[in-house]
C-alpha positions as CSV (number, residue, x, y, z in Angstrom):
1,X,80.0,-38.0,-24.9
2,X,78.5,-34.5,-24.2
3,X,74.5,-34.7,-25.3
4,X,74.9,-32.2,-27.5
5,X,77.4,-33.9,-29.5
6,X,75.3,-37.2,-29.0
7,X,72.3,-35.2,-31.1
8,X,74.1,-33.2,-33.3
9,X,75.6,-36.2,-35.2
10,X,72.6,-38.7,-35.0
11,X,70.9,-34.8,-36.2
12,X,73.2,-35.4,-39.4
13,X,72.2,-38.9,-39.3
14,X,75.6,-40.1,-39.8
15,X,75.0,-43.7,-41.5
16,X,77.4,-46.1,-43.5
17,X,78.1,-44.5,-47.0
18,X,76.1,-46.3,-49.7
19,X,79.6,-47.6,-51.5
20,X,79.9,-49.2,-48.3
21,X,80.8,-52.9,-48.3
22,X,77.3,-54.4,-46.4
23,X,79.2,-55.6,-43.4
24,X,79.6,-53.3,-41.5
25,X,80.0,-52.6,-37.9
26,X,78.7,-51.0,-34.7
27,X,81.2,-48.4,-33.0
28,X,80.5,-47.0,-29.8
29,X,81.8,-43.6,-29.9
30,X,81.9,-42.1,-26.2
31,X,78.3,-43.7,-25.7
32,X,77.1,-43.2,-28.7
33,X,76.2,-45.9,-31.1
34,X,76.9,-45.2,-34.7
35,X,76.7,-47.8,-37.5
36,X,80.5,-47.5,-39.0
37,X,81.4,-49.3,-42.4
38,X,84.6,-50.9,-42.9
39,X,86.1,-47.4,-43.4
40,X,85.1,-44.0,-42.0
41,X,84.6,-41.7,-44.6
42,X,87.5,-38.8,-44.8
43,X,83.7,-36.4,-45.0
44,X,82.9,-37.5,-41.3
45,X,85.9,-35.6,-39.6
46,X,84.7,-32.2,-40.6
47,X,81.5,-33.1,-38.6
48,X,82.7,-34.7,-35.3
49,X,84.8,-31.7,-35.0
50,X,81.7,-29.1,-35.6
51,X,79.9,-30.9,-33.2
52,X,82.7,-31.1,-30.7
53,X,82.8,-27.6,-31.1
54,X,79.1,-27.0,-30.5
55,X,79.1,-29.2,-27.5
56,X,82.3,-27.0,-26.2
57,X,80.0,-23.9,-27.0
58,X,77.9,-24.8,-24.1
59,X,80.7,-26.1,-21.9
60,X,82.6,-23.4,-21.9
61,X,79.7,-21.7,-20.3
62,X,79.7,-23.9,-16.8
63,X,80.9,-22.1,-13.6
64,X,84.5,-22.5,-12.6
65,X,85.5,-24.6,-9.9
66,X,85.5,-23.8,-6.8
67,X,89.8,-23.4,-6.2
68,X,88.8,-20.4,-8.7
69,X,87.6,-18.0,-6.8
70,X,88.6,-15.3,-8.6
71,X,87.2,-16.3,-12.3
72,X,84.2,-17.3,-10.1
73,X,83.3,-13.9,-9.2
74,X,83.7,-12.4,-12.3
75,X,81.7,-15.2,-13.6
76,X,78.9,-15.2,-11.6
77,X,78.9,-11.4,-11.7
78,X,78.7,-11.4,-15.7
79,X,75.8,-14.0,-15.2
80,X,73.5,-11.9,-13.0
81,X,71.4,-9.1,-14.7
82,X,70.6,-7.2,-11.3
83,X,71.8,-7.5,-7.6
84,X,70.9,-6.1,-4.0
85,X,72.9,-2.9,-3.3
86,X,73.3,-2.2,0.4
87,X,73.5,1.2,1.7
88,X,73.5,3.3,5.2
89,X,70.3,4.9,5.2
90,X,69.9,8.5,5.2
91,X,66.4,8.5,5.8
92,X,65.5,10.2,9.4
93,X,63.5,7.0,10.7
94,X,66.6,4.3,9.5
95,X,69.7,6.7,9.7
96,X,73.0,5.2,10.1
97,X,71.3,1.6,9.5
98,X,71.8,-0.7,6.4
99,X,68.9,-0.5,4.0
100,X,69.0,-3.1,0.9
101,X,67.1,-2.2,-2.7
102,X,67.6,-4.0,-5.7
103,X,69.1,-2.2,-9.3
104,X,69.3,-3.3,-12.5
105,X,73.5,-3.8,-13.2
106,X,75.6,-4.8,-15.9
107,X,79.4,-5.5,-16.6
108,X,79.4,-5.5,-20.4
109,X,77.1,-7.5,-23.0
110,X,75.7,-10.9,-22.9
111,X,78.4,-13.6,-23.7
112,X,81.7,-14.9,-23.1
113,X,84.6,-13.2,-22.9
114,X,82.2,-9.6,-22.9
115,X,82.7,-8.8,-19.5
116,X,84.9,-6.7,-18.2
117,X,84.0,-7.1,-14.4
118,X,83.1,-3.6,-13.3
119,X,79.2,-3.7,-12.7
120,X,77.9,-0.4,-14.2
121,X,74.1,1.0,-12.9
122,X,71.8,3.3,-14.1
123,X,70.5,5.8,-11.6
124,X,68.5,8.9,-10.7
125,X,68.9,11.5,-7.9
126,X,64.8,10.1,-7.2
127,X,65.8,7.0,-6.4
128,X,65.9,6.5,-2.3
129,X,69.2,4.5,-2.1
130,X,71.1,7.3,-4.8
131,X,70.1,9.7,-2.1
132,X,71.9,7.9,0.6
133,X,75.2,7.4,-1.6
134,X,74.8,11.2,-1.6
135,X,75.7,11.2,2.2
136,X,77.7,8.0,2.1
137,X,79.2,6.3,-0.8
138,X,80.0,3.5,1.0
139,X,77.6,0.3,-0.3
140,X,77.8,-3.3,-0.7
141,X,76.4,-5.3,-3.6
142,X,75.3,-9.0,-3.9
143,X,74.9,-11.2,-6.8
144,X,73.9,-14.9,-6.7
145,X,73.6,-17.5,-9.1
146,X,70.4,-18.1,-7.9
147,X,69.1,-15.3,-10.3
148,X,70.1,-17.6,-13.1
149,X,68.8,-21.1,-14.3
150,X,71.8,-22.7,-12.7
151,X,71.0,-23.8,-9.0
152,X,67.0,-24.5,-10.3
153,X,68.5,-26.9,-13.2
154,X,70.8,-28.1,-10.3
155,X,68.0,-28.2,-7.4
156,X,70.3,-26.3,-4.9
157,X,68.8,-23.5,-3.0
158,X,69.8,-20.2,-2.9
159,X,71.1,-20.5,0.8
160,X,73.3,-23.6,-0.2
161,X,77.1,-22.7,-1.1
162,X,77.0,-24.4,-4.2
163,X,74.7,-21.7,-5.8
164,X,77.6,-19.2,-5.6
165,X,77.1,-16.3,-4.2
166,X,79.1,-13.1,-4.4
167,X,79.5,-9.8,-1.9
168,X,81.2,-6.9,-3.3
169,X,82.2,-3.8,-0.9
170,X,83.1,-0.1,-2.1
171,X,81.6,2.7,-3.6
172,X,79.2,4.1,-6.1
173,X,80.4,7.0,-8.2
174,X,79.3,8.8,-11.5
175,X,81.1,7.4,-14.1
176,X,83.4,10.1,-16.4
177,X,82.4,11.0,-19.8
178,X,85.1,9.0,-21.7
179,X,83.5,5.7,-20.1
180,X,79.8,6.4,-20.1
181,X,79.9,4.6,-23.5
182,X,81.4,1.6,-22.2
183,X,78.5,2.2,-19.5
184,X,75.4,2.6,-21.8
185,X,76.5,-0.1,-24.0
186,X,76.9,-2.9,-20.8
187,X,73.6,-1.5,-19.6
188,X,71.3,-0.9,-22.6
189,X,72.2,-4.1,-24.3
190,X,71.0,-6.1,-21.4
191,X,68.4,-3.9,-20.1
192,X,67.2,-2.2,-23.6
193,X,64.0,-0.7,-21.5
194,X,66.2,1.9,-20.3
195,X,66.2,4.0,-22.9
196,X,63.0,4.8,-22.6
197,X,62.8,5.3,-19.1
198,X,61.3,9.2,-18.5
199,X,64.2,11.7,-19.4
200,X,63.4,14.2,-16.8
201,X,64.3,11.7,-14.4
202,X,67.9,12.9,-15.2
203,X,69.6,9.5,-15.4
204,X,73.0,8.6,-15.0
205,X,75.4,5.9,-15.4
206,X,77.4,4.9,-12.4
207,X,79.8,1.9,-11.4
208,X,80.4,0.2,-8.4
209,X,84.0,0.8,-7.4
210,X,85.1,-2.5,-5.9
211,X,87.4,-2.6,-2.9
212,X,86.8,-5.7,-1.3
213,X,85.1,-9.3,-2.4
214,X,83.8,-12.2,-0.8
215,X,83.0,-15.7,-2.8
216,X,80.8,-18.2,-1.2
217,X,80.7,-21.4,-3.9
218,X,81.6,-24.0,-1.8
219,X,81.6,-25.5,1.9
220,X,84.2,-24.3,4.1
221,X,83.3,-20.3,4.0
222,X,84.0,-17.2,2.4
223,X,87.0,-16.6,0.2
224,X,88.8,-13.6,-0.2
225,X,89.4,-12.3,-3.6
226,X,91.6,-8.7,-4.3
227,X,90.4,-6.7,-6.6
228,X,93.9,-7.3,-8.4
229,X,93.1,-10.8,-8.9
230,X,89.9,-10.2,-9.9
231,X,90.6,-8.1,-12.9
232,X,93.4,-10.2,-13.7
233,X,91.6,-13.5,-14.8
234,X,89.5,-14.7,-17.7
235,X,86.3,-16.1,-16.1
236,X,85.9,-18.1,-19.2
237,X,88.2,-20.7,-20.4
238,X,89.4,-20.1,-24.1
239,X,87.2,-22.7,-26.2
240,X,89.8,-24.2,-28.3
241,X,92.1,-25.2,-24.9
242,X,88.7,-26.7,-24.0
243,X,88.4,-29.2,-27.3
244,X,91.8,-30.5,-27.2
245,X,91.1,-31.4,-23.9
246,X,87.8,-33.0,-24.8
247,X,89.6,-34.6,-27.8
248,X,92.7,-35.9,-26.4
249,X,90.8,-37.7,-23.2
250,X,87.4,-39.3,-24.9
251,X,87.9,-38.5,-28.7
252,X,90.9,-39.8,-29.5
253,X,91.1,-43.0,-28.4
254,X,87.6,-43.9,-29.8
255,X,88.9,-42.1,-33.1
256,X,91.9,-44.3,-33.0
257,X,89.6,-47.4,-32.6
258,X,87.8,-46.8,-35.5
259,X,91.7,-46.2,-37.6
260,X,91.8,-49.8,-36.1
261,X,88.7,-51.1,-37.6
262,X,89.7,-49.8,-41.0
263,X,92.9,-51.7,-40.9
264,X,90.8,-54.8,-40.1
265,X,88.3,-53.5,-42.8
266,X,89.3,-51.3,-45.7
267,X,90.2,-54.0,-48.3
268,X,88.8,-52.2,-51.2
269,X,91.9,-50.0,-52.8
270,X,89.2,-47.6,-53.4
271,X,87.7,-47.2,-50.3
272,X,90.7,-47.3,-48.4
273,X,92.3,-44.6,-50.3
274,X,89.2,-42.3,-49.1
275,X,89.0,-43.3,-45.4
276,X,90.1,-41.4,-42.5
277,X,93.5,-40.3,-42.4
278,X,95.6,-38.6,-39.7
């Protein structure tokens, strides 16, 4: 049983109903114990399933596997609030050679489903790498999981495959006026310093037009993703796919033991006409 299920229903502290015969018996419901009377209460099914819910809530938040390549770069991309943007330096001493600086990016608010994969920036004519995308739009940009909890809470470092790692290639551009709101909403909900960043600065929202993608989340090397493919998928699984899976490989059968225990059980007219029912 997912932990958060585990402590959201021992959190309710789900206990034998009082009118209850006193012998009553120990269930062990995905690896949690709960003390079960000779029925289940019709009350306790609303529960398990907001708890199965909740514990969905933070499964549908894992990474994808790795045969996903695409939904993994649109994951990992919606994960990361900044990355390292690569350019060909227009500087006189580095000309020609690539020069890496780090923005602040977004692809859409904070949550599932909110992303819609094209990582939006926030720039001035002041900045040193704008000036090179002046001479050459040309860029790369690099986003790793690493700048989340994820490979910490897993102890993988950021040089091992299984911290997922994505390289984009293309171009930086001004974005038009019909989709700077789409632009200043990704950007200033996630970063809402921004707006009070100096105004003669002359800000402007930009986008990284993809062209080409790379995915390292596994051993073996690089995958190739088209951009096609990559706009194409959902990186996050629908949630309610997600509970019937949950519930029809480690719910159900314990569910169905406990229908068992009230045949064996539920002799009270009563009680049996208030007990779980399918």
């Amino acid at each position: 049983m997912p932990p958060l299920l585990q402590r959201a229903l021992i959190g309710h502290h789900v206990r034998p109903h009082s009118y209850l015969r006193p012998a009553t018996t120990n269930a062990v419901l995905g690896g949690s114990r709960l003390l079960v009377g000779g029925c289940w209460g019709r009350r306790m099914w609303p529960l398990v399933l907001w708890a199965l819910l909740a514990a969905q809530a933070g499964a549908v938040l894992s990474p994808p596997p790795p045969k996903e390549a695409a939904r993994m770069a649109r994951y990992v991309l919606h994960a990361c609030d900044w990355g390292a943007l690569a350019t060909l330096s227009a500087q006189d001493e580095l000309r020609g050679r690539p020069f890496a600086n780090v923005f602040s990016l977004s692809d859409g608010p904070a949550g599932p489903g909110r992303g819609s994969g094209v990582p939006y920036l926030y720039l001035t004519d002041l900045e040193v790498s704008v000036r090179d995308l002046q001479v050459n739009a040309n860029a790369s940009l690099t986003v790793s999981l690493a700048q989340t909890p994820y490979c910490k809470k897993n102890k993988y470092d950021p040089q091992n495959p299984l911290c997922a790692h994505i390289i984009f290639a293309g171009t930086v551009v001004k974005v038009s006026d019909t989709e700077s709101g789409l632009a200043k909403q990704a950007l200033f909900t996630r970063h809402p310093e921004m707006e009070s960043w100096p105004r003669d600065h002359n800000w402007f929202f930009a986008k990284f037009n993809i062209t080409n993608i790379w995915v390292l989340d596994y051993f073996g090397g690089l995958k190739i993703v088209t951009p096609e493919d990559y706009y194409s998928v959902k990186p996050y699984r629908k949630l309610g796919s997600l509970v019937m899976t949950h519930l029809s490989e480690i719910m159900w059968p314990n569910l169905m033991f406990l229908l068992d225990l009230q045949s064996k059980h539920c002799t009270d007219v009563y009680l049996c006409s208030t007990s779980l029912s399918f």
